[in-house]
C-alpha positions, 0 to 999 in steps of 0.5 A, spaced: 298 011 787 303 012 792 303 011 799 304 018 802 307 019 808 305 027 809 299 030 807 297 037 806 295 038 812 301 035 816 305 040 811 302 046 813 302 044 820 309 044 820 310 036 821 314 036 814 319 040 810 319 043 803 323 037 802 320 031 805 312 034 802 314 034 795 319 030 795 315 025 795 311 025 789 318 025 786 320 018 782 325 016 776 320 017 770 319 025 773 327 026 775 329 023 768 324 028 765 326 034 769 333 033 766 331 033 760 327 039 759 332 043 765 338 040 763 343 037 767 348 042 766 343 048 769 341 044 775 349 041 777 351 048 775 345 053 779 347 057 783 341 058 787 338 053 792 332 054 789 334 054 783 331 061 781 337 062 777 333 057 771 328 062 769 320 060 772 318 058 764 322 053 763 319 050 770 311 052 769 311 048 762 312 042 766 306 042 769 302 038 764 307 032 765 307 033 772 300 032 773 299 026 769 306 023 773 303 025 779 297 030 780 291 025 783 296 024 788 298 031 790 290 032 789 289 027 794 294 030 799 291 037 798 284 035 799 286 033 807 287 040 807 280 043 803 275 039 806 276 034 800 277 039 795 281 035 789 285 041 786 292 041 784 296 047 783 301 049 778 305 051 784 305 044 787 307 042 780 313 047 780 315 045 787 314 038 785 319 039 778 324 043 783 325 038 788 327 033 782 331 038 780 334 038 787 335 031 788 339 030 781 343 035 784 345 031 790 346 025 787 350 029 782 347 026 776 
């Protein structure tokens, strides 16, 4: 369980980035696996910020890791935004993948 700064609330609101919400769900255990299954090589040579460029498979089958890595504390946050509905969406794992991917790219790893 991570202490969160941002809730899913905050996020909608405007409160916080793209970055900064999902951002922090991201540690070292998830960054080491999204490099290994992406590649660093396709996420320092990407030529889309988003990485769009990296086909939208290879993102979705990381789903799985990332809720377990990190879903009870996505589905926390996104229950301050549902009346308390615990859900976690393969969105939120995507963009939570692709955020890892993103910080490796600025440390240039």
């Amino acid at each position: 369980m991570i202490d969160l700064k941002f809730n899913r609330v905050a996020y909608m609101a405007d409160e916080c980035t793209h970055q900064e919400y999902y951002g922090q769900f991201v540690g070292p255990q998830l960054k080491l696996f999204v490099s290994r299954h992406i590649g660093i090589e396709n996420i320092l040579n990407s030529k889309d910020p988003n990485f769009n460029d990296i086909p939208l498979a290879k993102w979705a089958r990381m789903e799985a890791y990332v809720r377990g890595y990190c879903g009870s504390d996505i589905a926390d946050s996104n229950a301050s935004a549902s009346g308390g509905w615990l859900s976690v969406s393969l969105f939120d794992c995507v963009c939570v993948a692709k955020e890892a991917a993103r910080q490796l790219r600025e440390q240039g790893e």
